[in-house]
Structures are given as C-alpha cells and as structure tokens.
GUDRENBA-937044 format. One line per field, with one value per residue (C-alpha): residue number from 1; y negated, x, z negated; residue in three letters; chain. Coordinates in steps of 0.25 Angstrom, whole numbers, plus 5000, padded with zeros to 4 digits. Example, Ala and Ser with C-alpha at 12.3 -4.5 7.8 and 13.67 -1.06 7.14 Angstrom:
BEGIN
num	1;2;
py	5018;5004;
px	5049;5055;
pz	4969;4971;
residu	Ala;Ser;
chaine	A;A;
This chain:
BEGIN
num	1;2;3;4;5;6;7;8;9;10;11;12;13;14;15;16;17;18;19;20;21;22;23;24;25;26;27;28;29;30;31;32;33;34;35;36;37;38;39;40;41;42;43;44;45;46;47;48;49;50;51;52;53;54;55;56;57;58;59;60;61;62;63;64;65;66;67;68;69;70;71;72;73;74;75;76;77;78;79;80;81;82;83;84;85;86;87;88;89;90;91;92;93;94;95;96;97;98;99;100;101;102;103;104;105;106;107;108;109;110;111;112;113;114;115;116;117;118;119;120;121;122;123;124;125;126;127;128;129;130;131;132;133;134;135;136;137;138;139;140;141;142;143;144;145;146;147;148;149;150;151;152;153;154;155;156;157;158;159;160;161;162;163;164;165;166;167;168;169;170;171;172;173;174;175;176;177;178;179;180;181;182;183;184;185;186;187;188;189;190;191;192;193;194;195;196;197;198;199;200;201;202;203;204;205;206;207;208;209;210;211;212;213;214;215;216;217;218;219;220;221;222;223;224;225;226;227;228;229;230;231;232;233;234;235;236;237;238;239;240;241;242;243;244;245;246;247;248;249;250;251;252;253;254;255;256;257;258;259;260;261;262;263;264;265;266;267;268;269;270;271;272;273;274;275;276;277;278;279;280;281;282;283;284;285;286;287;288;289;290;291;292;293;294;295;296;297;
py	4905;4909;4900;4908;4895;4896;4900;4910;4909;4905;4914;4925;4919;4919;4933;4939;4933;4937;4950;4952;4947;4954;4968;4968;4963;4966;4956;4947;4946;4944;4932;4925;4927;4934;4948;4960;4962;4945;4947;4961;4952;4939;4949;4957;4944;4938;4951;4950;4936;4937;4953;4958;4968;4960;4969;4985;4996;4998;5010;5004;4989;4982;4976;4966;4970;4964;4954;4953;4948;4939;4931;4933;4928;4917;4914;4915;4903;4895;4898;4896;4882;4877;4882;4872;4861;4860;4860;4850;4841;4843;4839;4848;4844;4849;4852;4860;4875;4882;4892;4905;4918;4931;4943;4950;4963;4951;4941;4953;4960;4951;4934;4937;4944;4932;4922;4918;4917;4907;4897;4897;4895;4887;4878;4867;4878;4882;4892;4899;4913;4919;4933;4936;4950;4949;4940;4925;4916;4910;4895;4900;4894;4890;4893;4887;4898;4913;4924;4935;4945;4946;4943;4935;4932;4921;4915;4899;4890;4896;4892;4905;4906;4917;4923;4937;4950;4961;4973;4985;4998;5012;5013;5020;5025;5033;5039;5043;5058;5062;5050;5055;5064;5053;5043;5052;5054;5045;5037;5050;5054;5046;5052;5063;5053;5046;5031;5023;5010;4996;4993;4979;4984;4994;4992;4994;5008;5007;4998;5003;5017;5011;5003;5016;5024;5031;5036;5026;5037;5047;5039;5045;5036;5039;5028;5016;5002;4990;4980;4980;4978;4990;4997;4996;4998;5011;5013;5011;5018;5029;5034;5033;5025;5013;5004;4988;4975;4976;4964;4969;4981;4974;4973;4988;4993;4986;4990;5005;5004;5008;5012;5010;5022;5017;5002;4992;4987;4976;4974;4963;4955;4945;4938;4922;4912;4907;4891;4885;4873;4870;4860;4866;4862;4863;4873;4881;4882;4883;4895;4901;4900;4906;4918;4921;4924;4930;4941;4943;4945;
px	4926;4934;4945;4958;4965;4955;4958;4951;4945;4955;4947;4949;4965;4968;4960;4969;4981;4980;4975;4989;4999;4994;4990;4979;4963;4962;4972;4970;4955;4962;4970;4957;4950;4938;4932;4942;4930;4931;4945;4942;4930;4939;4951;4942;4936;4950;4952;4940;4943;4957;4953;4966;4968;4975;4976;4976;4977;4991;4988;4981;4983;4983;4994;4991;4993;5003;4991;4989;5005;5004;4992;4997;5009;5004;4991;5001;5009;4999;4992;5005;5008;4993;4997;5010;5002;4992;5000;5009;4997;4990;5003;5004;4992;4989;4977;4978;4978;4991;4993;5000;5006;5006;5008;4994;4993;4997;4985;4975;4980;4984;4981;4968;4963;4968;4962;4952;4961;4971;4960;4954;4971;4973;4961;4969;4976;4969;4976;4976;4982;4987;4994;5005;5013;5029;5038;5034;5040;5051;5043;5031;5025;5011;5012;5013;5018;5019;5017;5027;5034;5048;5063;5075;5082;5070;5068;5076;5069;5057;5055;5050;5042;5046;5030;5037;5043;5039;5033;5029;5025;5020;5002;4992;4977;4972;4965;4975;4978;4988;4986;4982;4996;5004;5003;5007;5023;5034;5038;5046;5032;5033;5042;5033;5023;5022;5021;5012;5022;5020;5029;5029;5036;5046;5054;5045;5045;5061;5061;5050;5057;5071;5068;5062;5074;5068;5076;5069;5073;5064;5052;5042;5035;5017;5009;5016;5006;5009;5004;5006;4991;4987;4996;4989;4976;4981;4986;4973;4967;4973;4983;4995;5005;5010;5019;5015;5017;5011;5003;4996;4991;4989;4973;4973;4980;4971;4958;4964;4965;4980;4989;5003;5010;5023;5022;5028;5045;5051;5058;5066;5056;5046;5033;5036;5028;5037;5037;5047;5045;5054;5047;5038;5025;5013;5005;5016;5020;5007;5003;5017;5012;4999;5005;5015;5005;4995;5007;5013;4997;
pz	5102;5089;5086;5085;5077;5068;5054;5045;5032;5023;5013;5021;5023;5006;5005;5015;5012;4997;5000;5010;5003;4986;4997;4988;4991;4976;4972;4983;4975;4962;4968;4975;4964;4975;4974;4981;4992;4995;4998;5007;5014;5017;5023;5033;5037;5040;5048;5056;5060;5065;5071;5063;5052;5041;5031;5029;5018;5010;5000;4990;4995;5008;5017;5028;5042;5052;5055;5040;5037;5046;5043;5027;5028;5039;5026;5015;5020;5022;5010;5002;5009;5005;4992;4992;4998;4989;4976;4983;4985;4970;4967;4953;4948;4934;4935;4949;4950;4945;4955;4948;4955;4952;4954;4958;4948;4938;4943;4943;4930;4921;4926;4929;4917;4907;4918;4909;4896;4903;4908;4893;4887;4898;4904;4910;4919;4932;4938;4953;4952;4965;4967;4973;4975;4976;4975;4972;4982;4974;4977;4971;4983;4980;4965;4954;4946;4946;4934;4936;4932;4936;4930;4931;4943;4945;4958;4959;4956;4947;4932;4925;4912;4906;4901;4895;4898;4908;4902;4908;4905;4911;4910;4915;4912;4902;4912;4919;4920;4908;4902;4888;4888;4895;4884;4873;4882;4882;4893;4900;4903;4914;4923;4925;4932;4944;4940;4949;4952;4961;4972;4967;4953;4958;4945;4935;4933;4933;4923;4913;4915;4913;4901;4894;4896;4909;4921;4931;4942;4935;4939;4948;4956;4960;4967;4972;4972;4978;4967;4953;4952;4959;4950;4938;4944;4947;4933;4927;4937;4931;4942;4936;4927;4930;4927;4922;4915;4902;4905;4917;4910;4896;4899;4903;4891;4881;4890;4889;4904;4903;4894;4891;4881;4884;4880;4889;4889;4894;4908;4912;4919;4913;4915;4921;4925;4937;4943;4952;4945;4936;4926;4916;4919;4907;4916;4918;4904;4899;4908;4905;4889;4890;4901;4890;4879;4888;4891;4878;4873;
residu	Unk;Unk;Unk;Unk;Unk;Unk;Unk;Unk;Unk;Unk;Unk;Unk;Unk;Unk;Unk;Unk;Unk;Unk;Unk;Unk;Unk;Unk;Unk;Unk;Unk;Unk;Unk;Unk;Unk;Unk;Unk;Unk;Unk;Unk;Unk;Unk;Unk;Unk;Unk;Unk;Unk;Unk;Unk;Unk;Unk;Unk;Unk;Unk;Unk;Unk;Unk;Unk;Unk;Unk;Unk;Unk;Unk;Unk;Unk;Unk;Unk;Unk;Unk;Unk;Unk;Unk;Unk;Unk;Unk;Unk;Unk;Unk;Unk;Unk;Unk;Unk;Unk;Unk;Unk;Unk;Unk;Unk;Unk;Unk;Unk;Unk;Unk;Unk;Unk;Unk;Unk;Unk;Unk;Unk;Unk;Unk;Unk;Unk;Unk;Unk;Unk;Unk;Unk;Unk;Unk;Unk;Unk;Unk;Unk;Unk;Unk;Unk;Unk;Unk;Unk;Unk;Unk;Unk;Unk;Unk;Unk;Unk;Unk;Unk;Unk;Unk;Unk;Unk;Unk;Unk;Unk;Unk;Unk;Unk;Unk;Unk;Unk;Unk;Unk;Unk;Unk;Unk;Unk;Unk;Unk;Unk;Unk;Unk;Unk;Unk;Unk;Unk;Unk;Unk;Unk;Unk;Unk;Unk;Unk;Unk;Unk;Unk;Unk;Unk;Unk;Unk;Unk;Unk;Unk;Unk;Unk;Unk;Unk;Unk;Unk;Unk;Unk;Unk;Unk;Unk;Unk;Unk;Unk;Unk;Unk;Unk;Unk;Unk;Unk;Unk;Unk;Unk;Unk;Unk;Unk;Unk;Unk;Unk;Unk;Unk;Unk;Unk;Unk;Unk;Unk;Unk;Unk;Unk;Unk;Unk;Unk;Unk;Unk;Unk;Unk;Unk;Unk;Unk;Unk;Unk;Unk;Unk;Unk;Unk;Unk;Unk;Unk;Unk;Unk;Unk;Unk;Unk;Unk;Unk;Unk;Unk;Unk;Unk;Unk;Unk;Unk;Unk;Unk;Unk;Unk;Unk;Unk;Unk;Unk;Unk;Unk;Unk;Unk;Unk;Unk;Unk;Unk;Unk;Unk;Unk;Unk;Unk;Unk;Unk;Unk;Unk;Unk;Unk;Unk;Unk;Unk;Unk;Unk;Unk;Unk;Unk;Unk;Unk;Unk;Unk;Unk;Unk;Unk;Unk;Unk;Unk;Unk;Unk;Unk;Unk;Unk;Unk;Unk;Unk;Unk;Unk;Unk;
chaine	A;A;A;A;A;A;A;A;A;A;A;A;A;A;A;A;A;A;A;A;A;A;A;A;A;A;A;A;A;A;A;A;A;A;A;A;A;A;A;A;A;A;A;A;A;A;A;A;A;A;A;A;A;A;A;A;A;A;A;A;A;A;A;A;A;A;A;A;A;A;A;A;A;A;A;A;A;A;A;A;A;A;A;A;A;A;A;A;A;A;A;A;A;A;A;A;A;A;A;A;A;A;A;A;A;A;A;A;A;A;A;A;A;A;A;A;A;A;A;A;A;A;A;A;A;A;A;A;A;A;A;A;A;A;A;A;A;A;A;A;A;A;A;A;A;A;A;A;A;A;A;A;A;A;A;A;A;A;A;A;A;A;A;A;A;A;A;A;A;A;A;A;A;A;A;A;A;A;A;A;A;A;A;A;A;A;A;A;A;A;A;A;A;A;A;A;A;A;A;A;A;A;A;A;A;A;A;A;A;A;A;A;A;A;A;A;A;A;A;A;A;A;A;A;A;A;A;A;A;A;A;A;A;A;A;A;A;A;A;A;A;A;A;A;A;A;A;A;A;A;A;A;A;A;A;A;A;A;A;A;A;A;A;A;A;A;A;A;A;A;A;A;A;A;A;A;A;A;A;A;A;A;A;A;A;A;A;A;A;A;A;A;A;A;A;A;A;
C-alpha cells in the first residue's frame, strides 16, 4: 500500500523546483549542472507520483500550475532553510563552498563560460552557482553573495562591491534579414523596427533610447520574452534586435554571432557583488577583483 506521508525523490524535488521558480528546464539544467532531458525526466516522474500536473507550456517557457505553486513554494522553503542550516553548522569554513546568486541569462551566458578560467585564478575558491530570476531577498537567504546588476537605492543591510558600470546596447544577427543595410544607418534606423524586449528589463529600451537622444515613445515593440536569456537566443537566432549588457553578448560579438553597429553607452546601474555582511571577507574581495577584470576584459 503506497504511503501517502512518504516523500519523493528529492532529485525530482530540486529539478522541479528549479525548473518552477527560473520557468525554464533550460536554465533549471544550467543551475544543476545536469542535461535539459534530466531535468524534463525528474519532473514527469515527480508528476506521476503525486497524479498532478505541476508544470504546463507558457509561450516559450513554462509556468507551474496551481498544484505546481504550491509544492514550489512548499520545496523552496525548505530548500532555502537546509541552505541556512547547513551554513550555520559549517560555521563559515574557509574551505566550504561559496554559494553565489545570479541571475540565470547571467549564469548561462556569461559565469559559466569563464568557469573554467576562475578555478585556474582562483584554485582555493570552490564555488556553487545557483540562479535566481527577480528580486534577491534582501537576506540573501542561503547565499553567500550575489552577482547583479542593478543601482542605488541598495537594499539595508547589504555591502555592495561595486564590479563596474552597466552597459548596454542594440544587436542582432548577421543573418538577420536586412542585416547587411541596417548596419550601415544610424541609430534612428531603429524606430522603423520592432525591438524584441524582456519583461524582466522593461527599462532598457527607454534608457538606451534616451541616452542617444531618441524619443523613448517612438519605440515599437515585437516579441516580448520572459527571461533575458531567452532573449538573446532569439537575437542570435536571427529574429530580431535586441537589447543587452555588453558582457552577456561579448562572446557573440567576437564569435560573429552578433553584432553591435551602435557601440554600447552607460546607464545608471552597475555590476555588484552584494553581501549582507558587513566585514570584508578575503573570498569576497578576491572574487570581486577577479569579476572586476573579467568584465572590464
């Protein structure tokens, strides 16, 4: 007789949980370090058991279902409170894992791809990566830091090492449909095109637009994405023109995935490395130093 108190895999718990709160399997993968079809696997599985639908088909992403919020939100408490309980009991180590946030279109683009370079400049820093779309609690809770983008008014309490300024810029494909003739026009071009944009940057279009002496209003919208991530992909797809950071699209432009004909200008915000401790700490300072040349390379 099947125990109803009994508890799933927890396998199949971190996969779906992941997978619920980024609405992505892709980035869910990104974050466990597993295979996009593990993820998939592990969250049909966790359906079969509990006879529910947890998750279902937003556009391009998913959502979970009434069923799926409930057991996310249930899985990321008690994921979150391990987290706490088991840095209070290694009690700061050194040598434990430093657990760093991110967003996840900046874990997939931009931390992986140097993953390699940091353990080779830093060998004494073992580092767990975990993504995370919206706002950061303003605890950090089961964090050690976070890598952000974002700008003064910071929330109480945190101690931000300021890594550099935001850049962003439009870019698309050069296989993009016009692409040859669009390079060639100044920024005005623009307004004749729809922009792809992400719901999760709603200012960036208004900004870059602003600071290049654009009326913002005169803007016309195409394809919305939820995730900055998903975004680019369509970018270099060759769907559109986006807008971005000049660090997440900095292994594109030298590839000749993208390009960039209008350069990239400052805004406001800037890159940071958040704590909510307010001693420097040498991993904290060193992993600051090295993200600092990493984004002004």
């Amino acid at each position: 007789m099947k125990d109803d108190h009994a508890l799933p895999s927890l396998n199949a718990l971190r996969a779906f949980e992941a997978a619920a709160r980024l609405r992505s399997v892709s980035l869910a993968a990104a974050e466990l370090h597993v295979t996009h079809g593990a993820v998939s696997r592990q969250v049909r599985a966790l359906e079969e058991e509990l006879g529910v639908p947890l998750i279902e088909r937003d556009g391009r992403g998913i959502r979970p279902t009434a069923a799926g919020r409930r057991l996310q939100e249930a899985a990321s408490g008690a994921f979150s409170q391990l987290r706490d309980c088991v840095a209070a009991l290694r009690g700061g180590k050194r040598n434990d894992a430093f657990v760093l946030g991110c967003p996840g279109s900046v874990l997939a683009r931009w931390m992986i791809p140097r993953l390699q370079q940091l353990q080779q400049d830093l060998p004494g820093l073992t580092l767990h990566l975990a993504a995370q779309d919206g706002d950061f609690a303003p605890r950090l809770a089961g964090l050690d830091a976070a890598l952000l983008l974002g700008q003064a008014p910071w929330p109480a309490g945190w101690t931000v090492h300021g890594l550099g300024s935001e850049r962003i810029g439009p870019v698309f494909s050069p296989s993009m449909h016009g692409a040859q003739r669009l390079v060639h026009q100044p920024p005005e071009a623009l307004l004749e095109h729809a922009l792809l944009h992400t719901r999760s940057r709603p200012q960036a279009w208004p900004t870059w637009a602003t600071l290049n002496d654009l009326d913002p209003a005169a803007l016309r919208q195409g394809t919305g994405f939820e995730h900055l991530y998903y975004l680019l992909e369509a970018a270099v797809a060759g769907l559109g023109i986006a807008i971005a950071p000049e660090p997440l699209v900095a292994d594109d432009l030298v590839n000749g995935r993208l390009v960039a004909p209008w350069g990239f200008v400052d805004t406001e915000g800037q890159w940071a490395l958040c704590t909510t401790g307010g001693d420097r700490h040498p991993r904290i300072e060193a992993l600051a130093d090295w993200l600092r040349r990493q984004l002004a390379a």
